[in-house]
N, C-alpha and C positions, 0 to 999 in steps of 0.2 A: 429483548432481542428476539428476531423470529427470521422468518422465512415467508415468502409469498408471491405469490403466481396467481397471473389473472390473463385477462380478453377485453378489450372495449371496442362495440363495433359500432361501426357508422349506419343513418339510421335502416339501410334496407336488409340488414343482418342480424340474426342473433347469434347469439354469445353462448357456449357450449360448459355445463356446469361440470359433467360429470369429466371432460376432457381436462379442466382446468383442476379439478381437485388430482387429476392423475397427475397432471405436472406439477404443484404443489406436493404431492408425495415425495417428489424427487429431491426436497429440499427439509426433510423430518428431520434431519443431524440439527438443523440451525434452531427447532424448537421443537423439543421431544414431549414436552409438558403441554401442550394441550394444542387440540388441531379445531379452524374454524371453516367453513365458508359461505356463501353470499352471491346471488344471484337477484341482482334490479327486478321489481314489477313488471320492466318494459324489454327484458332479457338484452340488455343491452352491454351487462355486466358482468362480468363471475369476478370472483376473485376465492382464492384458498390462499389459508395461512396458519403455518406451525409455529407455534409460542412458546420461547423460553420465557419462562417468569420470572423477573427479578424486581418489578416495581410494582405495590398493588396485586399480591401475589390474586388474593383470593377473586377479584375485578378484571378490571383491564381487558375483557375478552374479547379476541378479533376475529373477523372483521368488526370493528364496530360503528353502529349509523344513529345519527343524531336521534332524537325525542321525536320529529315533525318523520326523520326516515328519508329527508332529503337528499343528505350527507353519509356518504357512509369511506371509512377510512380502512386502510392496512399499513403497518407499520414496523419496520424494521429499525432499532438503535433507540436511543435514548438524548431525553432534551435536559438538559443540566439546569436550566433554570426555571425547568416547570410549575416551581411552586413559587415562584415570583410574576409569572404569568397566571397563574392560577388568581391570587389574589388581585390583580389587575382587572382580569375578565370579571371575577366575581364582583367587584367594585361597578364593572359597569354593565350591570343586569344577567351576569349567565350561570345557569343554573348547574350543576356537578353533581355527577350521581358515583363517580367513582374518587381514589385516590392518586392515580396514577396519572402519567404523560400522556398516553395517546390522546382522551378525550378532550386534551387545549388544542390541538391540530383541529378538530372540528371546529369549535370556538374559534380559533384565530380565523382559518377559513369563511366562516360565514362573515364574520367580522372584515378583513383584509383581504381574499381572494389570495392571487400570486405576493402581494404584498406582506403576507405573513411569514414569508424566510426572512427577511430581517431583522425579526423578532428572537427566532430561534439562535438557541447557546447548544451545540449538540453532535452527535454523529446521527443524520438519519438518509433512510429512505425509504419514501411511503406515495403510496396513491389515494386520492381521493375522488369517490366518483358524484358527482352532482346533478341527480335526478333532475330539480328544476330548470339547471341550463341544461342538461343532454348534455354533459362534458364529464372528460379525465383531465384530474391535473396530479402529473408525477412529477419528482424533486427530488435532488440528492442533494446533501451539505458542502460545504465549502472548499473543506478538505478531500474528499471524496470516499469517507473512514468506511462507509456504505453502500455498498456497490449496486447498480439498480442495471440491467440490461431489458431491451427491447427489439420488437421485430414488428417493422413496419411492412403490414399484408395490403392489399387491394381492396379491403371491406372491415378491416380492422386494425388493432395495433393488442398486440400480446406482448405481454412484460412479464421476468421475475428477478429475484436479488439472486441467482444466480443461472448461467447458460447451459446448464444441463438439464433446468425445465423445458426450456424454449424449445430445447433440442427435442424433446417427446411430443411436439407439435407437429402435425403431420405436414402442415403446411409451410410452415418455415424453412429457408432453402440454405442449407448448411455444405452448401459447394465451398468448398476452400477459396478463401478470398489469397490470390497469389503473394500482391502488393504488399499484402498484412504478415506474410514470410520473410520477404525482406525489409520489412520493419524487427521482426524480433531477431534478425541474425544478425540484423544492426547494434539494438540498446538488449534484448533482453528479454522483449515480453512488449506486447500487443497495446501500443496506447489509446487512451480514449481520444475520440469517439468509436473508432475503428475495433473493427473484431476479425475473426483468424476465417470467419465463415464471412459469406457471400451476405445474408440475409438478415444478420445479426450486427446489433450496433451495442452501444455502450452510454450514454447519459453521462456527460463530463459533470464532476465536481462542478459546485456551484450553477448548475442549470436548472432546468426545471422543462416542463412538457405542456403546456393547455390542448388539449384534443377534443374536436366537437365531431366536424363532419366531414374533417381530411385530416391527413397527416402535415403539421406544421413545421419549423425549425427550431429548435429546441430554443430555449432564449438564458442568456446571462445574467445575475441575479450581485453576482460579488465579484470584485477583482483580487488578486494575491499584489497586497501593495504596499509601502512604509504608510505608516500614522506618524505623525509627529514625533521628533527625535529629542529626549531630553537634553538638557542642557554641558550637562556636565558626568564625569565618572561617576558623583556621588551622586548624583541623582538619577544618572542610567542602574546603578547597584540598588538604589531603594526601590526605581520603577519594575525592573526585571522583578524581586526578592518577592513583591508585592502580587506584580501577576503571574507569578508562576505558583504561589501561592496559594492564592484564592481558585488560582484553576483546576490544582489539584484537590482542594477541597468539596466544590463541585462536583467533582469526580465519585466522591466518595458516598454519594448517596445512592444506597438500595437498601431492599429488604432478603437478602442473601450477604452470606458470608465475602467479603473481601480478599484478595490479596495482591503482589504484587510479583513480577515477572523482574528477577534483580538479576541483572549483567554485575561484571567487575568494572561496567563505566559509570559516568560521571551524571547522567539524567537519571536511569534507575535507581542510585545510589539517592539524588536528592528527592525522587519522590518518595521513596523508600522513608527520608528520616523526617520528609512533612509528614507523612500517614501515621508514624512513631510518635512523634510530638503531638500530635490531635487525639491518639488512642490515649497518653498519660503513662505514668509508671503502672499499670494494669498491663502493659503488650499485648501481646494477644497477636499482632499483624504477623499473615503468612505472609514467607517469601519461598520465592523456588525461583534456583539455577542449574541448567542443566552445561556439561562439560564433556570433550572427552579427554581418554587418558594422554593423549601428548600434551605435554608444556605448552606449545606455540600455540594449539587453543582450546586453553582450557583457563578459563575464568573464575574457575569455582573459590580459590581462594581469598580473591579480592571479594566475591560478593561474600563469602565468610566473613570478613574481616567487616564490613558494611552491616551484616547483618547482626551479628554480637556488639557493636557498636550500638546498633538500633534499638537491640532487646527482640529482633523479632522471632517466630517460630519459625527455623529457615529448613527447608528442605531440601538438598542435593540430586538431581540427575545423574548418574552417568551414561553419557549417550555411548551405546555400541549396538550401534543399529545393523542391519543385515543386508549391507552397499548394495548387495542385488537383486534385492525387491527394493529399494529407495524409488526408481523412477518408477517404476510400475506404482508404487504407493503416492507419489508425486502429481502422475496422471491423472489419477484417479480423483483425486482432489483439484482440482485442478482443472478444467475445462479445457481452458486454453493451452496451448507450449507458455511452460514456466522457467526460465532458466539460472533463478536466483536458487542455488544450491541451498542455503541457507533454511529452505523451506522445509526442508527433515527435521533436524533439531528443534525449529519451530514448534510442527506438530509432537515432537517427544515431548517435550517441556509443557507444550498445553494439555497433552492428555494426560499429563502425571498433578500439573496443575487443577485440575477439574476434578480429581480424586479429592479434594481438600475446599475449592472452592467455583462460585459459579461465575462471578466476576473477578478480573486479575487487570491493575494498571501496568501500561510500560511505557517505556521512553521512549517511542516513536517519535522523529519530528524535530527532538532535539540538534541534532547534526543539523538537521533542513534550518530552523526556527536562527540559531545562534554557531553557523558556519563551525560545524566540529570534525567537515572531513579533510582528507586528506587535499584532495582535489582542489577544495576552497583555499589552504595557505597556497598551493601552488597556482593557482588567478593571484591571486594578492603580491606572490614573487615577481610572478609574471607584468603584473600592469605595472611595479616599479621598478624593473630592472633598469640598469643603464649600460650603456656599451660595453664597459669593461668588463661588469659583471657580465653579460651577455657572453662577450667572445669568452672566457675564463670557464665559463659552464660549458660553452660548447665542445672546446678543446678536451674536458675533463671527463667529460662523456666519451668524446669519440676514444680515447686512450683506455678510458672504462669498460669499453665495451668488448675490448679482448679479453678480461679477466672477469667477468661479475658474472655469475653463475646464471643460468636460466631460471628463475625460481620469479612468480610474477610477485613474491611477497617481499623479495629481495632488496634492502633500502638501497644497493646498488644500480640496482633494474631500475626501480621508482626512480632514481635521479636519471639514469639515461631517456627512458618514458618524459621524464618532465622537458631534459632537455630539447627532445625530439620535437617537443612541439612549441618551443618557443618561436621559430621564424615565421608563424602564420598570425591568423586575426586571432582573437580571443574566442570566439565563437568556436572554430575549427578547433582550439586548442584543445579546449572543454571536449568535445566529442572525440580527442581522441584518449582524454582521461574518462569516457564513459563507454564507449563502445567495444561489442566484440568481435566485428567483423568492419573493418573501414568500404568506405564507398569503393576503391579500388582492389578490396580485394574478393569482392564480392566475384567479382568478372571468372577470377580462377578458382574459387568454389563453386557455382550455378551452371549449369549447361547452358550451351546456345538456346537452347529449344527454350528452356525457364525467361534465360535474358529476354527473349523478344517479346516476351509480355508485361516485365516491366518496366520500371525505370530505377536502376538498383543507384542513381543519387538521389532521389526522393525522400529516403528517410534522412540524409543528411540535408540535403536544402530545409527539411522543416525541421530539424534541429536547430541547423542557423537560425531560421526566421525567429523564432521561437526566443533565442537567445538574444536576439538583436534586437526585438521588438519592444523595446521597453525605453522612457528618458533614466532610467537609473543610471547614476555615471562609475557606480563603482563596481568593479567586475566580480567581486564577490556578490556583490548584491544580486547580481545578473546571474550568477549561479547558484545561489540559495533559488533565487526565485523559476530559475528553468528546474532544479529540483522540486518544490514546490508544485509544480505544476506537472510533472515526468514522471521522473523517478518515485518519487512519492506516492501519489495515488494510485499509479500503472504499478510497481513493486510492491512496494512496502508493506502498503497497506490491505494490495493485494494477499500478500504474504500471508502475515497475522490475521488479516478478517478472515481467509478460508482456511488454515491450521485452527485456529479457534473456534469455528463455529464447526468441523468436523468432531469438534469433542465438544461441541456443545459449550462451551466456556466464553463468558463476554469480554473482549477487553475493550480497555478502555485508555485513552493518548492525553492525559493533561498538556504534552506541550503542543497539541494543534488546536486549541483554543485560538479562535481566529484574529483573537484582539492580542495576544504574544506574538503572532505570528506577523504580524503589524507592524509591534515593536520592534519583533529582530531586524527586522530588513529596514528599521528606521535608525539604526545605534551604525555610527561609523566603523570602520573596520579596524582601529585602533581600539577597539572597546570588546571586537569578539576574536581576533588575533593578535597572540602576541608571543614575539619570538615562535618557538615551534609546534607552540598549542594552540588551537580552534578554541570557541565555548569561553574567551576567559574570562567576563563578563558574568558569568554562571559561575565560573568557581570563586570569582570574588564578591558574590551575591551570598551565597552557601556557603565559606568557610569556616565561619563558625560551627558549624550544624556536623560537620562530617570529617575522620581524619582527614589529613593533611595528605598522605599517601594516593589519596581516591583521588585527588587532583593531578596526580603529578603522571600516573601509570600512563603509558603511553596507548592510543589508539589501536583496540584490536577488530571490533566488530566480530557478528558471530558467525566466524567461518568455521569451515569442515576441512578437515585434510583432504581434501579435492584430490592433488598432483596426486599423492600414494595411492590413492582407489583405484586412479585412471589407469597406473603403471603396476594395478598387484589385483586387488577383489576384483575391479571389474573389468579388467582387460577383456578378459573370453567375451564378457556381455559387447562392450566396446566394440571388439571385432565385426563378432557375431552381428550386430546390428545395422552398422555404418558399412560393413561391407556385406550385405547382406543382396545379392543379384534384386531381389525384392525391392529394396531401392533404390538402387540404379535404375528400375524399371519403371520407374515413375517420372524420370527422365530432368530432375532437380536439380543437381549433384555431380559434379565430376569425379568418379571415384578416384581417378589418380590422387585429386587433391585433397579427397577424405582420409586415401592409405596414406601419405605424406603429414597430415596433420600428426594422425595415429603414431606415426614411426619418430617423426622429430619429437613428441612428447613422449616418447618411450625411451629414445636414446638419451633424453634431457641436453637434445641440441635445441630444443623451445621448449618453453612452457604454455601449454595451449588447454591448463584445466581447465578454465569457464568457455573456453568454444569447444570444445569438446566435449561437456557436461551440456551445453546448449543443444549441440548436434543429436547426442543421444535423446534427451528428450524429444526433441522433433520428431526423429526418426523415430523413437517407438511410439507415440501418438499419431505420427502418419499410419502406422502397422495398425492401429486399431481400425481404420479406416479401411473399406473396402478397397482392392485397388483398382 
């Protein structure tokens, strides 16, 4: 796992070394263990790159350029089937001087060009520069587990795995891109390709770059699609059991200590007792869960219970973090406005994680892979409703809606919420089980002055398109897969890849192995829903393996007590920030509508924790910004 920053310039330019090893500084968290860099014959090149060692420890070293010096690579993530590519190449003619992954990306390259991602089993992203043609070719994985960012200049193109190199480039224009504002007040966070700055882009999942003597169109390499749907329950239970298996096993090769990231759900739980079962009665597998002290989310006891089952060495978090540095600590990590709260206990748990190990799996993907959210049984309600059910739910809502407390975790809420949005298309529906600002309500948060530069339905029209754009006919499918492609790489993965590599820590997703992900979205909705659980296809794959209890606990995910922060620690900050004359002077924002948010989540006449948690963020990452 590593880090790396470079320049490729077109040919009446060169390429600046010492510039580019300073923006590669900017990214030492992501490889503390050993730092390289590399500048072309024809200065056409720099690249810098910090190296975490975990494959090949004493080899492997980056950048690194073929035997001829044609080729020269950097590489961020790890290829899972490298040593089955390894003996393929070597079979036909190529010579190995190391033991490690990166040096088959040269190989496959000279051998396949753009043609070698479809070989790769992996989370990467890496550049490779090609003396002989005068060319770059960048490339992220399928999933998007490895994040690559770039800035297309006049005379070159400067890339790194993350945008706070970019940003120490003099010349890259880090004006606030407006648009890419009302995208995150929309879902949450900044999707690919688009970025928050003006100057700055993103390399979607599944693309790739060839750059010679201009800047191209990035091009598509894989699509998120079903494979072939088994035939039957018992042969969808062997096919899942099978590849989610072998996926994880894959997983599990380095030359550093392992372990595993155990929630009280149901994917970490089953990686958890494949990694147990390969280790033997010997144990030995860490696990670490981190919790806080309230009940409603604190998991700690379910992944206990998983873990003494397993035999593993389990070690306990208790999160009690210090609410009013979170976002300041948030930002910081962070580049972009983040507004997945979740992203604190992340980083607790990976830094207490990395005291024990360098590599840790989790169960990323599962929800995305085998429909385990909430949102998913509600499309699947939703596409088979029939009138009577329809009118019955509406009435029961509207009657519900005088007594069901403001609380967004509230299962009464959630029904009214679900209700709410049965009278539109499916598309619409979905975005309103995703969003945290609707297209309409954007008008009475934004000032005039903001409104007339965008177009504050644009992040919902490409939400639809996005959702609609598919022949899948079943609307779970449609929402795995706009997950898949959204939520996923833009959050999640977000998430975990920069909490993790802030402590240095690698993880690693057995369930977005591209060939499960295939599968999920090919097993009908009878196989991954039933009655009022997601996944069940998974726990009828794994019940043998794990109590019976790990199946049955109901969906929590790893929330924070958001609402009491907003209404107790961090109220003053809250204030202090959102009503800050300072931002109103930026001219964004209608403050009436920010003291109104403030006041109705105070009184608990709404619950507006995640727009409010979103706001803040914003607003103290605008504050870093000059104004």
């Amino acid at each position: 796992m590593c880090g790396f920053a470079g320049e490729f310039c077109y040919p009446a330019a060169r390429a600046d070394l010492e510039l580019t090893r300073n923006m590669g500084g900017h990214l030492r968290h992501r490889g503390p263990d050993e730092t390289g860099s590399f500048l072309s014959h024809d200065n056409r090149c720099a690249l810098a790159v910090h190296r975490l060692s975990v494959i090949d420890i004493a080899e492997s070293h980056q950048p690194m350029s073929s035997d001829d010096g044609h080729l020269t690579v950097a590489f961020n993530g790890e290829i899972y089937n490298f040593q089955q590519l390894r003996r393929d190449l070597t079979a036909d003619g190529a010579s190995f001087h190391t033991q490690g992954d990166t040096e088959i990306l040269l190989h496959l390259y000279r051998r396949h060009g753009p043609g070698m991602l479809t070989f790769l089993d992996g989370m990467f992203a890496f550049a490779i520069y090609d003396r002989a043609a005068g060319s770059l070719f960048l490339a992220r994985d399928r999933l998007g587990q490895k994040p690559l960012w770039y800035a297309p200049l006049d005379d070159r193109i400067v890339f790194a795995s993350e945008a706070k190199a970019l940003l120490a480039h003099p010349r890259v224009d880090t004006a606030v891109e407006e648009a890419s504002l009302s995208l995150y007040l929309t879902i949450g966070y900044v999707s690919s390709p688009a970025s928050v700055w003006r100057g700055i882009r993103k390399l979607s999942p599944a693309h790739f770059l060839m750059v010679s003597d201009y800047f191209p169109s990035p091009q598509g390499y894989w699509q998120v699609a079903p494979g072939a749907s088994p035939v039957n329950h018992d042969d969808a239970v062997d096919a899942v059991r099978k590849a989610v298996t072998s996926a994880v096993q894959s997983h599990m090769i380095a030359d550093v200590p392992l372990g595993v990231l155990l929630s009280g759900g149901v994917d970490s739980a089953i990686i958890t007792a494949i990694m147990s079962h390969a280790a033997g009665r010997t144990g030995g597998l860490k696990t670490f869960t981190a919790g806080f002290d309230s009940a409603v989310f604190d998991e700690r006891r379910a992944a206990r219970r998983v873990a003494a089952h397993c035999n593993t060495d389990h070690t306990e978090l208790s999160v009690r973090p210090d609410v009013t540095d979170a976002v300041d600590t948030i930002i910081a990590q962070y580049d972009e406005p983040f507004a997945d709260s979740s992203a604190l206990p992340t980083y607790l748990i990976c830094r207490e994680a990395r005291r024990h190990v360098t590599v840790a799996l989790v169960g990323d993907g599962g929800d995305e892979v085998f429909a385990g959210y909430d949102r998913h049984r509600a499309m699947h309600l939703a596409a088979a409703m029939r009138p009577g059910m329809y009118m019955a739910s509406r009435l029961a809502a509207a009657a519900l809606r005088l007594v069901a407390p403001h609380d967004e975790r509230n299962r009464l809420r959630r029904f009214i919420r679900f209700s709410d949005g049965l009278p539109y298309p499916f598309a619409k529906q979905y975005l309103m089980y995703r969003c945290l600002f609707r297209p309409q309500d954007l008008p009475r948060l934004l000032s005039d002055e903001f409104l007339a530069g965008i177009d504050p339905n644009a992040p919902a029209a490409w939400f639809y398109d996005l959702y609609e754009g598919t022949d899948l006919d079943s609307e779970v499918a449609r929402a795995q897969r706009h997950d898949l492609l959204t939520y996923l790489p833009n959050d999640l993965l977000v998430k975990t890849d920069t909490a993790s590599m802030a402590c240095s820590l690698e993880l690693r997703a057995p369930f977005l192995d591209h060939r499960l992900v295939s599968l999920g979205l090919s097993l009908p909705d009878g196989l991954k829903i039933r009655g009022r659980r997601g996944k069940a296809i998974l726990r009828d794959a794994f019940a043998d393996m794990l109590p019976t209890d790990v199946f049955r606990r109901p969906k929590r995910g790893f929330a924070v007590p958001l609402g009491n922060w907003l209404r107790n620690e961090l109220l003053d900050d809250l204030k202090e920030t959102l009503l800050d004359p300072a931002l109103a002077a930026r001219g964004i924002f209608r403050p009436e509508a920010l003291a109104g948010l403030i006041n109705d989540h105070v009184t608990r006449r709404g619950d507006h924790s995640h727009r409010l948690w979103a706001l803040l963020v914003l607003a103290r990452w605008l504050g870093r910004r000059s104004v």
